[in-house]
Structures are given as C-alpha cells and as structure tokens.
KOLMAR-308736 format. One record per residue (C-alpha): x, y, z; residue number from 1; residue in one letter; chain. Coordinates in steps of 0.02 Angstrom, whole numbers. Layout:
+--------+--------+--------+-----+---------+--------+
!   east !  north !     up ! num ! residuo ! cadena !
+--------+--------+--------+-----+---------+--------+
!      X !      Y !      Z ! NUM !       A !      A !
...
+--------+--------+--------+-----+---------+--------+
//
This chain:
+--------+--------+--------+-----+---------+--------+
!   east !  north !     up ! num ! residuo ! cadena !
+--------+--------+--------+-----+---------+--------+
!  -4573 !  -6576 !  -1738 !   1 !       X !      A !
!  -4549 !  -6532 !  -1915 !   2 !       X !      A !
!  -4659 !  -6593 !  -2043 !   3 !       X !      A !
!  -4559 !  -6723 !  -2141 !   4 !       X !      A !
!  -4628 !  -6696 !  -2320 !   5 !       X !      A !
!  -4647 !  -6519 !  -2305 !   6 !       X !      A !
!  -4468 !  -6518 !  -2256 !   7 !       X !      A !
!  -4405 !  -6628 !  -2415 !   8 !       X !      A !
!  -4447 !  -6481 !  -2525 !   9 !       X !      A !
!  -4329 !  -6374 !  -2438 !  10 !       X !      A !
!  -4174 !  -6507 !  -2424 !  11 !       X !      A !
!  -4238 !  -6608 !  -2584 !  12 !       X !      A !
!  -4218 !  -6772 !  -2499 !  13 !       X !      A !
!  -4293 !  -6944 !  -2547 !  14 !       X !      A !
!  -4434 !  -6998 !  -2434 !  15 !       X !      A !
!  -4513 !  -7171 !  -2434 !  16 !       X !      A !
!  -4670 !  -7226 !  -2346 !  17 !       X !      A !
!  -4786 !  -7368 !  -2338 !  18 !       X !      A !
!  -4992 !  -7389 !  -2369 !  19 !       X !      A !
!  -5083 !  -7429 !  -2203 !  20 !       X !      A !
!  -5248 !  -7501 !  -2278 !  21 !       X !      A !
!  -5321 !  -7597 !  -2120 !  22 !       X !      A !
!  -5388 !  -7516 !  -1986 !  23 !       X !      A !
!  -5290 !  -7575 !  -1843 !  24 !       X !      A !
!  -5205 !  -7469 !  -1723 !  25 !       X !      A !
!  -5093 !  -7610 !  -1674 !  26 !       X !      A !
!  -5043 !  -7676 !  -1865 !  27 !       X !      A !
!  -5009 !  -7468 !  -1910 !  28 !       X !      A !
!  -4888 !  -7455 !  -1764 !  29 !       X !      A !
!  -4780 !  -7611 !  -1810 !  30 !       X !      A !
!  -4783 !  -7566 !  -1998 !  31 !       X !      A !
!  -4719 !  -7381 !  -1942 !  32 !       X !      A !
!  -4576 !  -7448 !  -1824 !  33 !       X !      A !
!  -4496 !  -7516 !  -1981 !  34 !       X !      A !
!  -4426 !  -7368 !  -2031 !  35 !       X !      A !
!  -4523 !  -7307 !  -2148 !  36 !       X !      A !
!  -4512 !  -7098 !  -2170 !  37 !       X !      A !
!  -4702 !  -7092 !  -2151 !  38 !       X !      A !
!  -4859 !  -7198 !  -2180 !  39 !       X !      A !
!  -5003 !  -7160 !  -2288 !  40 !       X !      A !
!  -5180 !  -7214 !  -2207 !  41 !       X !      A !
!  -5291 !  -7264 !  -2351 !  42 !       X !      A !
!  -5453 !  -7225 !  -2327 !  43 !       X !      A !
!  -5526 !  -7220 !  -2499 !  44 !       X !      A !
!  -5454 !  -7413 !  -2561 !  45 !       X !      A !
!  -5421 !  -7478 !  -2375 !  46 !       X !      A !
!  -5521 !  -7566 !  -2268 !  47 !       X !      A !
!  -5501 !  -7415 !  -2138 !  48 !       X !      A !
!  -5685 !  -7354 !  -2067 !  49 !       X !      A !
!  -5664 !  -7176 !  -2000 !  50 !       X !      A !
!  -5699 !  -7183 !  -1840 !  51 !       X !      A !
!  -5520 !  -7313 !  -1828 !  52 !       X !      A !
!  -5432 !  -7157 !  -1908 !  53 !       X !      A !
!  -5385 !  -7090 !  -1740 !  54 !       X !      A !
!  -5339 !  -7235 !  -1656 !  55 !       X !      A !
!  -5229 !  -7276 !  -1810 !  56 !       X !      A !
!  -5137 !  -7104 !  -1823 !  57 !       X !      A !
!  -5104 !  -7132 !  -1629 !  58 !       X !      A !
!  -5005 !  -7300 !  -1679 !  59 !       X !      A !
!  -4913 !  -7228 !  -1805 !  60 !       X !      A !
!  -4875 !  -7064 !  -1702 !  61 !       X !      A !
!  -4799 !  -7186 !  -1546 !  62 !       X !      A !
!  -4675 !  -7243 !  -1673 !  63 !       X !      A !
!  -4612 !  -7059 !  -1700 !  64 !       X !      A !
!  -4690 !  -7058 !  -1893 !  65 !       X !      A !
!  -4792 !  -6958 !  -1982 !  66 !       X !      A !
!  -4964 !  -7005 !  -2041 !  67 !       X !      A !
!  -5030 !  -6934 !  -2201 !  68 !       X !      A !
!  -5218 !  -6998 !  -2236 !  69 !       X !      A !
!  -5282 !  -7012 !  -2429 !  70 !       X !      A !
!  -5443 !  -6951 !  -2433 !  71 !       X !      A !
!  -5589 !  -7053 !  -2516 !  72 !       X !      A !
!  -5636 !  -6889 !  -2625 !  73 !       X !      A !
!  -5571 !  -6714 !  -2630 !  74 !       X !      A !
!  -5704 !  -6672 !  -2493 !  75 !       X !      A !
!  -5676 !  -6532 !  -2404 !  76 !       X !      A !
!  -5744 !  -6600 !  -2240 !  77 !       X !      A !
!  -5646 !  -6768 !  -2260 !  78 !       X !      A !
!  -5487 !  -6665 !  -2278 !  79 !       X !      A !
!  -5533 !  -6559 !  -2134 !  80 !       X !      A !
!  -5548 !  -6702 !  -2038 !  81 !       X !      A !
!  -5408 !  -6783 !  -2066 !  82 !       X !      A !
!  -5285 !  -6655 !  -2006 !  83 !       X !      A !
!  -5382 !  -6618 !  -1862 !  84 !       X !      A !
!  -5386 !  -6806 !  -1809 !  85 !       X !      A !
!  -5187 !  -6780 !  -1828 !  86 !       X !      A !
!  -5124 !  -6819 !  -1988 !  87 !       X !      A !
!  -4965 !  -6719 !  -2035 !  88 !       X !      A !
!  -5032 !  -6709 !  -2237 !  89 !       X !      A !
!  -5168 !  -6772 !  -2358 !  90 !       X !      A !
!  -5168 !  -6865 !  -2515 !  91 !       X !      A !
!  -5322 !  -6810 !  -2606 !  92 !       X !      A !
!  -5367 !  -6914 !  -2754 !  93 !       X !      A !
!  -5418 !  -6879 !  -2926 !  94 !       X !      A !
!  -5384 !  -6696 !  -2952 !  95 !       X !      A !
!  -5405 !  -6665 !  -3132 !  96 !       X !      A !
!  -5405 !  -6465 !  -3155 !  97 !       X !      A !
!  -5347 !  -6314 !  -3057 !  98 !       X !      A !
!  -5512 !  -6295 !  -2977 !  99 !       X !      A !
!  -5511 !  -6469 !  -2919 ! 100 !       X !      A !
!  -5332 !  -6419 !  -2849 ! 101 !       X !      A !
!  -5373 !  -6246 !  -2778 ! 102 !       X !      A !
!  -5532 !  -6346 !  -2669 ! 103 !       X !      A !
!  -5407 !  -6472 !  -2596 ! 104 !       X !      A !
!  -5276 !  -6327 !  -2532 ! 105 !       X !      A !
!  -5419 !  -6216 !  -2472 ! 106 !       X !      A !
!  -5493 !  -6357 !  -2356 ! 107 !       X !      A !
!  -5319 !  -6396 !  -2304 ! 108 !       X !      A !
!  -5262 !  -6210 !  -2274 ! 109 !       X !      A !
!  -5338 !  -6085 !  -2125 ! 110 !       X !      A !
!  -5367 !  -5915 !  -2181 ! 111 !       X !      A !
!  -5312 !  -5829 !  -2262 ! 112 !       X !      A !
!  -5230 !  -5943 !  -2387 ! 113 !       X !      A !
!  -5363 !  -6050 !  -2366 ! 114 !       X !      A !
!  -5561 !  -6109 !  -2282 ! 115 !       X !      A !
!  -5512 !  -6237 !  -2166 ! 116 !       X !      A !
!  -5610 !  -6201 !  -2002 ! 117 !       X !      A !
!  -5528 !  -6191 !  -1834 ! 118 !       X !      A !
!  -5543 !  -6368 !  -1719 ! 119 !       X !      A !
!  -5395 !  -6485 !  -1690 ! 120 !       X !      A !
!  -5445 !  -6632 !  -1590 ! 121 !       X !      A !
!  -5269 !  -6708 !  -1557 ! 122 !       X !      A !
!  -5133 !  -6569 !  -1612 ! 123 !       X !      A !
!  -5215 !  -6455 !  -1530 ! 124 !       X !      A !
!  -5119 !  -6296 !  -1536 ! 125 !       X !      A !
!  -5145 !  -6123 !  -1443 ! 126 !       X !      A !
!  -5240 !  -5972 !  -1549 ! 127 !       X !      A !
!  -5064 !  -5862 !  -1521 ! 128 !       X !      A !
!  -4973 !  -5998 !  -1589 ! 129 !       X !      A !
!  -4924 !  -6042 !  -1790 ! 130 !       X !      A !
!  -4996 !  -6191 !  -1816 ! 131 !       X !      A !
!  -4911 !  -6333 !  -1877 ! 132 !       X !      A !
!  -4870 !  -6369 !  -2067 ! 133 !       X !      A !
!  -4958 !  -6498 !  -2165 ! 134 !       X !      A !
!  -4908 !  -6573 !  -2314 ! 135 !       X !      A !
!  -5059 !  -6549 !  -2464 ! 136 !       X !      A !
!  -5020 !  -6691 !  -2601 ! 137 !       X !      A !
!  -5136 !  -6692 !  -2758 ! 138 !       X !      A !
!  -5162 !  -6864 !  -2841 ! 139 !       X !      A !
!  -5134 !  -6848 !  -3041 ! 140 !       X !      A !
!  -5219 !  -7003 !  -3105 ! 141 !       X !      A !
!  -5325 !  -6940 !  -3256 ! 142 !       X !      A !
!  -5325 !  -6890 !  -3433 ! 143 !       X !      A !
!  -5391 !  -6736 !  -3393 ! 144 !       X !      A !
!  -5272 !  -6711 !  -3244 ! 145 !       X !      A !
!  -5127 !  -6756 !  -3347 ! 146 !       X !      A !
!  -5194 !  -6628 !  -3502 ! 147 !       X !      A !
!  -5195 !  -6495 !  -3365 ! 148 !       X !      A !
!  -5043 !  -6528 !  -3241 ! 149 !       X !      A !
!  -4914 !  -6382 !  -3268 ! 150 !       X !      A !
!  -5081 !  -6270 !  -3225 ! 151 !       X !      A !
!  -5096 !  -6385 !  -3070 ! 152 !       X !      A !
!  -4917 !  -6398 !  -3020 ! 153 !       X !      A !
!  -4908 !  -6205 !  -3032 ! 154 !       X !      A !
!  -5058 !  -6182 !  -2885 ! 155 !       X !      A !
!  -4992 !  -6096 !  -2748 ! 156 !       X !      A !
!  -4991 !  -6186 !  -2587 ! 157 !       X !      A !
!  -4982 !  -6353 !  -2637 ! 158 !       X !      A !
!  -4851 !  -6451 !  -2603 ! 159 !       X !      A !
!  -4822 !  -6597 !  -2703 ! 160 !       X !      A !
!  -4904 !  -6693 !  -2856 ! 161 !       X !      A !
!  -4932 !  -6876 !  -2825 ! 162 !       X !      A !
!  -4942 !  -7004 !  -2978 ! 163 !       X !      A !
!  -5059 !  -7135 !  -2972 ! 164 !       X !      A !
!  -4967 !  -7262 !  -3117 ! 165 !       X !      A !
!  -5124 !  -7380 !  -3115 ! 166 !       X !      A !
!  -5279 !  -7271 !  -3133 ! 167 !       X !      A !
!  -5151 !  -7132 !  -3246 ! 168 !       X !      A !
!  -5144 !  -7305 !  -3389 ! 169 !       X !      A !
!  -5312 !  -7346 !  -3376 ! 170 !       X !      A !
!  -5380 !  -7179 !  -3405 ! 171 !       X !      A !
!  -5252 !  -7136 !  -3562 ! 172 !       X !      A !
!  -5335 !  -7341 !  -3603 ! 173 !       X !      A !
!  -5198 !  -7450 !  -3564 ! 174 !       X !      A !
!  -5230 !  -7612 !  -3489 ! 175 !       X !      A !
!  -5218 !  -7597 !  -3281 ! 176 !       X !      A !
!  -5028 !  -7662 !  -3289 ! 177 !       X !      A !
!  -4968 !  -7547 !  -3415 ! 178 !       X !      A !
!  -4870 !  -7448 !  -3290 ! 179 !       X !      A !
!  -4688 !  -7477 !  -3396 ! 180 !       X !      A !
!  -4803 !  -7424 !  -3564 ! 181 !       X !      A !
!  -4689 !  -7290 !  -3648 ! 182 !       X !      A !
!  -4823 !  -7186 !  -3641 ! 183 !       X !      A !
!  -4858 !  -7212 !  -3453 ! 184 !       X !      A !
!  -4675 !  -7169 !  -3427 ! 185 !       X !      A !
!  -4684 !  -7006 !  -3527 ! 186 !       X !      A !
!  -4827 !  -6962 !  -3413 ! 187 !       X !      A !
!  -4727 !  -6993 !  -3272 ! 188 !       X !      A !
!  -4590 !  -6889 !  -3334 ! 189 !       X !      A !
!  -4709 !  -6748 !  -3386 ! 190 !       X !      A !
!  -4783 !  -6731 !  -3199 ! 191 !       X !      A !
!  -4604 !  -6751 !  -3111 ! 192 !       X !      A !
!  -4538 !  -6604 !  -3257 ! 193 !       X !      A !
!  -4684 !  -6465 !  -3185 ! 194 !       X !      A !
!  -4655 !  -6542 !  -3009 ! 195 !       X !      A !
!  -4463 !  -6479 !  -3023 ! 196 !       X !      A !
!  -4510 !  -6345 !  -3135 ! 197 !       X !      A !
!  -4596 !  -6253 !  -2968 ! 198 !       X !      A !
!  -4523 !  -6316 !  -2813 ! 199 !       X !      A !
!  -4650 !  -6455 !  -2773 ! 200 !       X !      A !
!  -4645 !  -6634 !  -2709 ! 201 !       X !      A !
!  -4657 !  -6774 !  -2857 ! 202 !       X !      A !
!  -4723 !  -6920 !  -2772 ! 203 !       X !      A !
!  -4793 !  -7088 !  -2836 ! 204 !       X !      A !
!  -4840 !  -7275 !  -2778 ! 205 !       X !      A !
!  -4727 !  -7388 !  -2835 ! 206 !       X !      A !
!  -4782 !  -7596 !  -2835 ! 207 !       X !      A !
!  -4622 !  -7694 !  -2838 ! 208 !       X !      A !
!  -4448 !  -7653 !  -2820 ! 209 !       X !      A !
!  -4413 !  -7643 !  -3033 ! 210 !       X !      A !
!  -4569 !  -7515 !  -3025 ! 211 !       X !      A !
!  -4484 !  -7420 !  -2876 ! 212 !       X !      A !
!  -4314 !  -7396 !  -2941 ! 213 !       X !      A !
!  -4405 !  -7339 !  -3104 ! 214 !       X !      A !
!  -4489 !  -7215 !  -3043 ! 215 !       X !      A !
!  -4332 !  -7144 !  -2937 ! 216 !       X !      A !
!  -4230 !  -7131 !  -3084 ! 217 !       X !      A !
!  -4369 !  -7016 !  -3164 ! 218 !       X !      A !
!  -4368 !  -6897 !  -3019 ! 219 !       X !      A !
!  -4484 !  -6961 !  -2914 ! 220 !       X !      A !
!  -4447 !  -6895 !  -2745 ! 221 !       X !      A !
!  -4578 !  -6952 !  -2620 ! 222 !       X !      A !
!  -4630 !  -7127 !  -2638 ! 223 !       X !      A !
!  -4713 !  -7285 !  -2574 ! 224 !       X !      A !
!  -4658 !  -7453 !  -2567 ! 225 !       X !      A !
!  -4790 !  -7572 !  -2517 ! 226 !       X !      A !
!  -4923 !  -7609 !  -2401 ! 227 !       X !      A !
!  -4980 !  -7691 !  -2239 ! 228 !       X !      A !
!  -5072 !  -7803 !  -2322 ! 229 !       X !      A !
!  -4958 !  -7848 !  -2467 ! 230 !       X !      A !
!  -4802 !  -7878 !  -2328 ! 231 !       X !      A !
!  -4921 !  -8000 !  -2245 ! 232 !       X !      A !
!  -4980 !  -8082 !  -2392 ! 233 !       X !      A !
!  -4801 !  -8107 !  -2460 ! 234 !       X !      A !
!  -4739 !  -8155 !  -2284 ! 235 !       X !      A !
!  -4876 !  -8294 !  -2291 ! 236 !       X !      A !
!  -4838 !  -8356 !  -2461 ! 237 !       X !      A !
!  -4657 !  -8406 !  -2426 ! 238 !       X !      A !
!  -4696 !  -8485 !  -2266 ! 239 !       X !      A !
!  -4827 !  -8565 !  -2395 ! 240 !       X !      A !
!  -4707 !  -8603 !  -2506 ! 241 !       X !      A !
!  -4615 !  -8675 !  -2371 ! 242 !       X !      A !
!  -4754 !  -8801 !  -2311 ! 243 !       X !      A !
!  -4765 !  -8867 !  -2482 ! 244 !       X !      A !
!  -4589 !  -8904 !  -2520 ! 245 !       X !      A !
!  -4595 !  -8994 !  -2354 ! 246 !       X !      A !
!  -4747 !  -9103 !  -2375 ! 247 !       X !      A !
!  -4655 !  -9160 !  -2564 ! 248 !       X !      A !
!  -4505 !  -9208 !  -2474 ! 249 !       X !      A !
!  -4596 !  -9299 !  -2358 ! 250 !       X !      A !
!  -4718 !  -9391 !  -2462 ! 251 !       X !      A !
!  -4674 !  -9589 !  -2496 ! 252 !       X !      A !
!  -4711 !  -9686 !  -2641 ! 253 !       X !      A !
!  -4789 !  -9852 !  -2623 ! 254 !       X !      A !
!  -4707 !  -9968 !  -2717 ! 255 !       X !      A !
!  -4836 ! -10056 !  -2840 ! 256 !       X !      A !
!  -4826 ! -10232 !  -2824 ! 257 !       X !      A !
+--------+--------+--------+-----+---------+--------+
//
C-alpha cells in the first residue's frame, strides 16, 4: 500500500489526521474509522506507554489508516522503534538545527541514506525486497529552529516540516495562545515558504476550526484537527450542557407564602 504522506508530496494533496493520545487499541481504531487520512500516536504529550504502541498501530491499521507516532525526543532508538512496531512515519519533536535534522533522517533511513538497523517486528519485509516508504516529519517549534529552517528544509531525505504553533510562540515569548500573533503567523509563513521552496510536506496542528482554516490558507498541507481526547471531552460537554438546561426547566419555584 502506498504510503499516504509520502505520496502527498508527489500529487500535492491536502491530508488531515487526528492525535491519538490514549493508549487504547480499541479508542485508536474508532477514532481512525472516521475518516481521517492518518492518525498521529502521541507518545511524547499522550498518555500512550510504549509497550500499548503496538497494540494501538494494530487498531488503527484494521481501519485501513496509517499510523505515524511522534516521538518523545529525537532518539534514535525511539524512532527506530517506532517504524519497526509499524508506523508508516515519525514526527520527531524539537529539531532546532541541521544536525538535529540529519540525526532524525539517519535513524529513520537504512543504509545507505541512513543508520537505521535492520528488524521489523510487524511489516516485516523480505531482504530482496525494497522496503516500504516512511514518511520523516521534523517538528519546528523553536527560536533556534525557526533562525535555522531553510538549512533544515533543504536536508535531503526528509520529508516534511511540521509547525508546532504553541511551543513556536512561547519560545519567540508570546503568551501560550498567541498562535494568531502576527508574528506567529509570519513564522508560519516562513516555514511553509522553504517547505514549497524544496518539495517538502508543510504540516502543522491546528486547535479549532478558525486555527485550521488559517493555517490552510498559508499553505499548510498536512494537518491535524483534533484529538481523542478533545472529541470526547467536547462530546461530554454538550450532553453536559444538555443535563443542565434540563434540570432549569424542570426546577419549580415554591411560592413564598
């Protein structure tokens, strides 16, 4: 099957996906039947332990989705073991210079374009054959990533740039919900501009639907939408909501004699 993201650089498509941040197999499978283009398995924010990894790629592969994992830390052996458990790409956090971006696509690459050592345990695929693609996304959150990005964007073998709005304002020292800060926004378009300018993915998390279309009309190409958690705290507040309006139309005033 062909790897969804990889594939959006070629036919420069839109592709939306959601954050799976608990760790059950059951929750990820439901969330990826939605229709979703892929799901992103946080395990450096979510409540995911790794040894629930597999059994959550599993759910989301039964749906007939990819599963991309975000790394805790651009740790070689994390990323290693995330495509190995099955995961079609990785989101690796907090890549700041070209080094930082050159250790990500090595761990993620078998020689000769990169170190990754040889031992799928669930796409396991024959020595004579080419193995699968996988989708290398590198997380531009920082001052110091933003300072360096063009040098970043130009790595070779990487294949997309994803913007972190949140941690991007608080390290240029905006307050944690400056993501529509003009100078948030110019960030944004500065990453999507060296994203075009060499053939790469420009991905971001959106929070809301005003963020989302925001970040579209900049050129963001790759994007998420919500989470498991915030659909099933925002399903429970209207049914909330719901109870409450009830119990007011239902309440009776004694008169006061």
């Amino acid at each position: 099957m062909p790897n969804r993201i990889v594939q959006s650089k070629t036919d420069r498509s839109v592709t939306f996906g959601a954050w799976q941040s608990l760790g059950n197999s059951v929750a990820a499978e439901n969330l990826a039947r939605q229709g979703f283009d892929w799901i992103v398995i946080d395990t450096q924010h979510g409540s995911i332990e790794w040894e629930q990894v597999a059994g959550v790629i599993q759910g989301i592969d039964g749906s007939g989705v990819g599963a991309l994992i975000r790394t805790g830390w651009n740790s070689p052996r994390l990323i290693m073991r995330a495509l190995d458990l099955g995961a079609i790409g990785v989101v690796v956090p907090m890549i700041s210079t070209t080094e930082d971006a050159v250790r990500a696509r090595d761990a993620a690459r078998y020689p000769p374009a990169g170190n990754r050592s040889f031992g799928p345990i669930r796409r396991y695929y024959s020595l004579d054959a080419a193995p699968p693609e996988v989708a290398v996304l590198l997380m531009i959150e920082t001052a110091e990533g933003l300072h360096n990005v063009e040098a970043i964007a130009a790595t070779p073998g990487i294949d997309g740039l994803f913007i972190g709005p949140a941690d991007l304002a608080l390290s240029l020292g905006l307050p944690l919900t400056a993501i529509f800060d003009r100078t948030v926004l110019a960030a944004v378009d500065r990453i999507v501009a060296a994203c075009q300018k060499n053939g790469i993915i420009a991905g971001a998390a959106s929070f809301h639907e005003e963020s989302a279309r925001e970040l579209l009309n900049r050129g963001v190409t790759l994007l998420t939408l919500g989470s498991d958690l915030g659909y099933m705290l925002r399903g429970s507040r209207q049914d909330i909501e719901f109870m409450s309006q009830f119990r007011k139309s239902q309440s009776i005033e004694v008169p006061r004699k």
